[in-house]
N, C-alpha and C positions, 0 to 999 in steps of 0.2 A: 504494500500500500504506500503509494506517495501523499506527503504532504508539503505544505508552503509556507516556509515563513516567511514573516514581512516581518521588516526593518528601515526602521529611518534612520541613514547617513549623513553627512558630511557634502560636498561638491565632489571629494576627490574619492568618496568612496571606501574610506579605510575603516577596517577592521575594527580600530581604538573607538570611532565615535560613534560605530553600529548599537541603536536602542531598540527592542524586542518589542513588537506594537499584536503580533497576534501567531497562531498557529492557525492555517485551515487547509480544506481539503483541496481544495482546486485555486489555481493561479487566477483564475478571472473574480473570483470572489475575494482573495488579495488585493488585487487590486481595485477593484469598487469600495472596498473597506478606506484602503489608503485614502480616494479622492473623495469618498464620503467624509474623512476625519482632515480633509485637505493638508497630509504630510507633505504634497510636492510646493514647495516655494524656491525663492530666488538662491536661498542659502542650504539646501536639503536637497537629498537625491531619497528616492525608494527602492530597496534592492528587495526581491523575492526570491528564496531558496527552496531547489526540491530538494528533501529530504528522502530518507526510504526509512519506514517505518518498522523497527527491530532490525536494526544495522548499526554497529560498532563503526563512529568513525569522526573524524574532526569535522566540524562544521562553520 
């Protein structure tokens, strides 16, 4: 089973400034989340991650 996290970053995308805003099932639902809670602005990027559900591994 795949899932998606959503994260609000930085402009340049790094690791240190990723904040954890949800887990869901599907990527279009991440994203309508995002523009619903309007994380994308002039100073923030949204990165979405598939995950695999019961898998050992860095994220």
């Amino acid at each position: 089973m795949k899932l998606f996290i959503l994260y609000q970053t930085d402009s340049w995308k790094s690791k240190a400034s990723r904040v954890c805003f949800g887990v869901f099932d599907t990527r279009a639902k991440a994203i309508d989340s995002a523009k619903w809670q309007e994380l994308y602005n002039h100073y923030s990027e949204v990165v979405v991650l598939e995950v695999t559900l019961n898998l050992f591994e860095e994220v």
